[in-house]
NUTOR-379677 format. One record per residue: residue number from 1; x, y, z of N, C-alpha, C in turn. Coordinates in steps of 0.02 Angstrom, whole numbers, plus 50000, padded with zeros to 5 digits. Example, Ala and Ser with C-alpha at 12.3 -4.5 7.8 and 13.67 -1.06 7.14 Angstrom:
<nodes>
+-----+-------+-------+-------+-------+-------+-------+-------+-------+-------+
: pos :   n.x :   n.y :   n.z :  ca.x :  ca.y :  ca.z :   c.x :   c.y :   c.z :
+-----+-------+-------+-------+-------+-------+-------+-------+-------+-------+
:   1 : 50660 : 49716 : 50390 : 50615 : 49775 : 50390 : 50660 : 49835 : 50390 :
:   2 : 50642 : 49888 : 50354 : 50684 : 49947 : 50357 : 50645 : 50002 : 50394 :
+-----+-------+-------+-------+-------+-------+-------+-------+-------+-------+
</nodes>
This chain:
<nodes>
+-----+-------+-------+-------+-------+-------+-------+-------+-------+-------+
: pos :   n.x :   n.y :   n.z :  ca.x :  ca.y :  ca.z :   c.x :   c.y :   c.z :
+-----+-------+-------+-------+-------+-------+-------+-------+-------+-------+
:   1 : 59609 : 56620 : 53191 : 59571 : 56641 : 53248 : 59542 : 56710 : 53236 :
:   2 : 59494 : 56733 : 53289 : 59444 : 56782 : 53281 : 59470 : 56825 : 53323 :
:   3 : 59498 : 56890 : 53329 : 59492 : 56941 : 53379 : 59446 : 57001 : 53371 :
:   4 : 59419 : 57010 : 53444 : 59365 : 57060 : 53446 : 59404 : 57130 : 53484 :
:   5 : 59404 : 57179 : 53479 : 59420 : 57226 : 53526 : 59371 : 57295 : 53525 :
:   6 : 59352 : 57312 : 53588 : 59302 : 57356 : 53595 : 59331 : 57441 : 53620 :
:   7 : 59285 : 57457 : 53607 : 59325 : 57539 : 53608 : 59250 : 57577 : 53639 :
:   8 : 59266 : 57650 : 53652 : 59196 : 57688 : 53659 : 59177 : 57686 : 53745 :
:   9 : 59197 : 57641 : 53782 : 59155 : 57652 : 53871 : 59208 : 57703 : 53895 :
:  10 : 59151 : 57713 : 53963 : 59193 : 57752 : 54002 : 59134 : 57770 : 54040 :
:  11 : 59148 : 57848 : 54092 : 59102 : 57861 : 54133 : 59069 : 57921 : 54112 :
:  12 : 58987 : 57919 : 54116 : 58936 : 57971 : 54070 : 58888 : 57992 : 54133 :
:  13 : 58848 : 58067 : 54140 : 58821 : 58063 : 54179 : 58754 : 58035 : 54148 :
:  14 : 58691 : 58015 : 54188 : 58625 : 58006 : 54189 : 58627 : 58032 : 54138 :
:  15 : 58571 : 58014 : 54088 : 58565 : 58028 : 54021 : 58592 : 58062 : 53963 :
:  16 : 58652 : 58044 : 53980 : 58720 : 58070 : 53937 : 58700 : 58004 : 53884 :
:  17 : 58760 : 58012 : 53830 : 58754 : 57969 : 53790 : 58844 : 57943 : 53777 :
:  18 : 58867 : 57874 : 53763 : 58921 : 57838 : 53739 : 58896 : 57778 : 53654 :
:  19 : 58960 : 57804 : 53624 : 58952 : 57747 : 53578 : 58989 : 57703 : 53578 :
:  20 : 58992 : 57646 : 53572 : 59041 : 57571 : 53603 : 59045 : 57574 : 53499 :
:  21 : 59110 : 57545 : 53500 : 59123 : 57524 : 53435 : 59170 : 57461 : 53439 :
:  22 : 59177 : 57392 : 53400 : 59186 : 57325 : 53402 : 59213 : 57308 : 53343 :
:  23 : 59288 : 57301 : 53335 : 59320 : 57280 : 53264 : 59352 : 57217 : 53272 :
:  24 : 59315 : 57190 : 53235 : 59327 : 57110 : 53229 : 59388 : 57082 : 53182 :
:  25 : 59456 : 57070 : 53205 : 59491 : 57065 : 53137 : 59530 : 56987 : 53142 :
:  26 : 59574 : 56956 : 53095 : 59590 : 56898 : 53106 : 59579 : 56870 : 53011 :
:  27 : 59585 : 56802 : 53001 : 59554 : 56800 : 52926 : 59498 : 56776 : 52929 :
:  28 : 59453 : 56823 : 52903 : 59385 : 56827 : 52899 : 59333 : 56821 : 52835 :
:  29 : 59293 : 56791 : 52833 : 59257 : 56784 : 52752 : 59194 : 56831 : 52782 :
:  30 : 59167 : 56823 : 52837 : 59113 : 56838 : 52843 : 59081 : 56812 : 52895 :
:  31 : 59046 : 56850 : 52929 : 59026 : 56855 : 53020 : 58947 : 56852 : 53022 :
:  32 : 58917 : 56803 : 53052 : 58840 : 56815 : 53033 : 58800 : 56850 : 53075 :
:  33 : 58807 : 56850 : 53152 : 58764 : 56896 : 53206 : 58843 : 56909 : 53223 :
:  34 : 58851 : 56987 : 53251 : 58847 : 57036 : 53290 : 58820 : 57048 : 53349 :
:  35 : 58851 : 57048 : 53414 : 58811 : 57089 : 53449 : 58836 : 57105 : 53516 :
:  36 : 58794 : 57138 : 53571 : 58836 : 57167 : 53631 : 58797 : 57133 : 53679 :
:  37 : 58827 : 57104 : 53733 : 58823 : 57090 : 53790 : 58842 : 57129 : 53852 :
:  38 : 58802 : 57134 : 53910 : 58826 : 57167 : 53971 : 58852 : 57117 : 54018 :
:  39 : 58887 : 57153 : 54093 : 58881 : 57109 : 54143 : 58882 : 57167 : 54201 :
:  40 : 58845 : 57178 : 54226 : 58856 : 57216 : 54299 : 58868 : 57153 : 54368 :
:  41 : 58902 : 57213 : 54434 : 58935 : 57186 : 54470 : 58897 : 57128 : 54502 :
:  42 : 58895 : 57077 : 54522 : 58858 : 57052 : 54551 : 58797 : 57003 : 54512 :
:  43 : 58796 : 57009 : 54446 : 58737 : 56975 : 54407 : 58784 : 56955 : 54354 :
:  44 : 58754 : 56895 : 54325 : 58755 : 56876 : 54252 : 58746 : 56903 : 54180 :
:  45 : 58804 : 56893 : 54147 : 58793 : 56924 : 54074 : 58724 : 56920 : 54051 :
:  46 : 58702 : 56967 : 54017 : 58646 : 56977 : 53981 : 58649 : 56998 : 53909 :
:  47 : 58606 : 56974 : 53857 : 58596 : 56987 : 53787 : 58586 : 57078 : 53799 :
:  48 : 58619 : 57119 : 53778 : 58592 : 57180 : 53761 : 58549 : 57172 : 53690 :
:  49 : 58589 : 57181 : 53639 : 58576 : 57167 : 53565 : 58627 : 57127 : 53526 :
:  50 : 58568 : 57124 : 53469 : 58627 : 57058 : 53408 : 58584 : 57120 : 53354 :
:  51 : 58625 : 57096 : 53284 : 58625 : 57122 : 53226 : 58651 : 57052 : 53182 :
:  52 : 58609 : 57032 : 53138 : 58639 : 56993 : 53079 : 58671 : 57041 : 53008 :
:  53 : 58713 : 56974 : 52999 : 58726 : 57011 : 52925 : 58680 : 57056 : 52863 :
:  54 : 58611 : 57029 : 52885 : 58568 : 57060 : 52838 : 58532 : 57137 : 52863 :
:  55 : 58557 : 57136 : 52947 : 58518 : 57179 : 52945 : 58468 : 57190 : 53014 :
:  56 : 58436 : 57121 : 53028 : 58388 : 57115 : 53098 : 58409 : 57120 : 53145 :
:  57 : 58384 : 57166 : 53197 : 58398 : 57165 : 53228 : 58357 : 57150 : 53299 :
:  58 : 58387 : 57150 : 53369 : 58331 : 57112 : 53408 : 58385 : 57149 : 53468 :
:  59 : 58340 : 57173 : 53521 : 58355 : 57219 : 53587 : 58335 : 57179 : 53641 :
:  60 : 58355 : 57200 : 53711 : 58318 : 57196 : 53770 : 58273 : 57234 : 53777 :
:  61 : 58217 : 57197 : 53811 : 58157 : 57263 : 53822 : 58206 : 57325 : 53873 :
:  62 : 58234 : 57321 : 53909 : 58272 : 57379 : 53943 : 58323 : 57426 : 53904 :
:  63 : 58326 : 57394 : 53862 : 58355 : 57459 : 53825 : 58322 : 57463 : 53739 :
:  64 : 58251 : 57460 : 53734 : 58236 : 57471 : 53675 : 58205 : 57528 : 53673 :
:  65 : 58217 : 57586 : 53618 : 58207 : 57644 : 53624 : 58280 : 57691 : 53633 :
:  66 : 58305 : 57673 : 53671 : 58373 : 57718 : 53703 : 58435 : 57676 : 53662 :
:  67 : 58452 : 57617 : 53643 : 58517 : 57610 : 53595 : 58494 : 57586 : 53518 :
:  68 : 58535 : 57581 : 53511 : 58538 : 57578 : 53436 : 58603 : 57506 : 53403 :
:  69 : 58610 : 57480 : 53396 : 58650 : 57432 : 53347 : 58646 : 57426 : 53276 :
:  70 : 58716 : 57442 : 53259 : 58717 : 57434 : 53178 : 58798 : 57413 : 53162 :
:  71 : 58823 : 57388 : 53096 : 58866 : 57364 : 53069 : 58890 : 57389 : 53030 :
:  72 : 58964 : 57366 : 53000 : 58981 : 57389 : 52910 : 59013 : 57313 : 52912 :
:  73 : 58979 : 57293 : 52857 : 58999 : 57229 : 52856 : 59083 : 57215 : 52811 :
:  74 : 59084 : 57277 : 52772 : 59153 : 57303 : 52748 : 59213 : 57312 : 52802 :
:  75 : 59197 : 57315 : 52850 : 59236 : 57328 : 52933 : 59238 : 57270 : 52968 :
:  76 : 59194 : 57230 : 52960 : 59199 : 57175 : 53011 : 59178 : 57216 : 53078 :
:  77 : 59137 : 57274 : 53081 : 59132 : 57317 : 53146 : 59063 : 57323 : 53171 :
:  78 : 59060 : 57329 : 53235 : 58980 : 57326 : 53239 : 59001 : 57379 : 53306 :
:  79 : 58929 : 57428 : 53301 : 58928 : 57504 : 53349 : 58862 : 57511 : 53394 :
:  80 : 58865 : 57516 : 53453 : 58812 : 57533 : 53506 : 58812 : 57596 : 53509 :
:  81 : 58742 : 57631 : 53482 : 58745 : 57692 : 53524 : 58691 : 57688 : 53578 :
:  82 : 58702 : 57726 : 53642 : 58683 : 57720 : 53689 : 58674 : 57793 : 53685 :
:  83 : 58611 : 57810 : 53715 : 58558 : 57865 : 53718 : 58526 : 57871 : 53806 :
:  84 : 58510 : 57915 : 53842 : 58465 : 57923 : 53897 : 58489 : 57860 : 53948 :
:  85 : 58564 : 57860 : 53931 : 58603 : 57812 : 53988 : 58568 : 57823 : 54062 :
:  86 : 58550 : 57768 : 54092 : 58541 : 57774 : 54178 : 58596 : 57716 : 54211 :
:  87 : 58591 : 57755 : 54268 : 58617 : 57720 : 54314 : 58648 : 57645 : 54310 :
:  88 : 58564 : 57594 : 54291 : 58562 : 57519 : 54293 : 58585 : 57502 : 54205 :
:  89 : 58613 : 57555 : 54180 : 58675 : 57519 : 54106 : 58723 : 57518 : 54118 :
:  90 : 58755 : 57526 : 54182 : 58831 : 57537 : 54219 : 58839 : 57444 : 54213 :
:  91 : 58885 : 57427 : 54184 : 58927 : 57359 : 54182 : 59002 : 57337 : 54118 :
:  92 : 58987 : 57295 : 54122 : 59058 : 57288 : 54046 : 59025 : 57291 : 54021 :
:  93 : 59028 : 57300 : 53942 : 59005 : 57282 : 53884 : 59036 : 57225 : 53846 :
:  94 : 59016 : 57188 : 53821 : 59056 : 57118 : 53780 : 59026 : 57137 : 53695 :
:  95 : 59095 : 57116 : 53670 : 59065 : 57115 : 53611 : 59061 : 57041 : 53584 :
:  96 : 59003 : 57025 : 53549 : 59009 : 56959 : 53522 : 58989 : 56932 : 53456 :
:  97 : 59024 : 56865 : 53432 : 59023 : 56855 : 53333 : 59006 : 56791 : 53342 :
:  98 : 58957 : 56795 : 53320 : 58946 : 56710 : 53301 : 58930 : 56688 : 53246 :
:  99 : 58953 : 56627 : 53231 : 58972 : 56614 : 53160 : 58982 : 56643 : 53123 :
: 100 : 59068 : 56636 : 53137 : 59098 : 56696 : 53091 : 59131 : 56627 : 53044 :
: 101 : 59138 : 56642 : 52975 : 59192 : 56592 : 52930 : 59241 : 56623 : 52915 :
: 102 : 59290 : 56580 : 52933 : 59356 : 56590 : 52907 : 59406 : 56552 : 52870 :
: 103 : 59361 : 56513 : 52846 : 59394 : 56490 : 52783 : 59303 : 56436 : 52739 :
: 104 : 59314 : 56427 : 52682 : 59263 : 56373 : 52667 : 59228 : 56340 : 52706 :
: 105 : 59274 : 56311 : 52746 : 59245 : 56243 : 52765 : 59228 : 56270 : 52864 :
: 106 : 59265 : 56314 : 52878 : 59291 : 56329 : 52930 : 59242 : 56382 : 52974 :
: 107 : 59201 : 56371 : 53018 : 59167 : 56404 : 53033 : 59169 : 56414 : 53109 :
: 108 : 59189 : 56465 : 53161 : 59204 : 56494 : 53253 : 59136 : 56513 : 53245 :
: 109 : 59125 : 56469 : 53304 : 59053 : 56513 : 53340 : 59075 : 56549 : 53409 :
: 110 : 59051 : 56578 : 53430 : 59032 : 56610 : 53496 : 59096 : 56648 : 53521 :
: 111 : 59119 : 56698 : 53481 : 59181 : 56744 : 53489 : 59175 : 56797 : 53533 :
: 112 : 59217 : 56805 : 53573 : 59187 : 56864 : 53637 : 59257 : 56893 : 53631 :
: 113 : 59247 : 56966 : 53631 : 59296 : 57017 : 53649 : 59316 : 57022 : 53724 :
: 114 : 59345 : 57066 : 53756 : 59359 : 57077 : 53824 : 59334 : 57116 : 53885 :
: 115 : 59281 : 57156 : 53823 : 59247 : 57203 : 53891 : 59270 : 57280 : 53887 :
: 116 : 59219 : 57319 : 53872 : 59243 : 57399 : 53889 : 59185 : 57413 : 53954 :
: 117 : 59215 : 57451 : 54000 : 59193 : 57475 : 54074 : 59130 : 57515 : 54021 :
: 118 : 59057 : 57513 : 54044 : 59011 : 57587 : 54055 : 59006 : 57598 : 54148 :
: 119 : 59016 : 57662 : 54152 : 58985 : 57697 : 54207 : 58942 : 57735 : 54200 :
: 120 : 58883 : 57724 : 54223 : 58854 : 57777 : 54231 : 58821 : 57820 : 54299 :
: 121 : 58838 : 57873 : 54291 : 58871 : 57905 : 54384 : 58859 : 57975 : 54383 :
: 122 : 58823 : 58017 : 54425 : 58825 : 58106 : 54431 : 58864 : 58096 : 54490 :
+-----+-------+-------+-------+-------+-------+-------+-------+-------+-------+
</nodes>
């Protein structure tokens, strides 16, 4: 099995900045997208960003410009930085792996961590 655990939230004022960091461990060959999901109170999870193994990457228009996603594929880790935080980035963060292999033949899709709190609050 796949475990995700997320690190990095908490509460930032208005355009403060947090970095979310995501270590994926378990027996692992190799993880192909990366990436972070939100959920604020009251609405449905949303795609923030993904990162593949190679490299591409792909944002929400609401936060393109202000975060950043990247990997070490040596870590099994993938890192949000979050820049010119407002208000409407206040929710969990999810981290998520899809198609990750863990053995030859053996391939988990759609691996979700547990959620680190962002606030964002003056």
């Amino acid at each position: 099995q796949v475990q995700l655990v997320e690190s990095g939230g908490g509460l930032v004022q208005p355009g403060g900045s947090l970095r979310l960091s995501c270590a994926a461990s378990g027996s692992i060959l190799s993880i192909d997208t990366m990436g972070w999901y939100r959920q604020a109170p009251g609405k449905q999870r949303e795609l923030v960003t993904t990162i593949t193994r190679g490299g591409s990457r792909n944002y929400a228009d609401s936060v393109k410009g202000r975060f950043t996603i990247s990997r070490d594929n040596s870590k099994n880790t993938v890192y949000l930085q979050m820049n010119s935080l407002e208000p409407e980035d206040t929710a969990v963060y999810y981290c998520n792996a899809d198609r990750v292999q863990v053995t030859y033949i053996r391939t988990l899709y759609n691996n979700w961590g547990r959620g680190t709190q962002v606030t964002v609050s003056s």
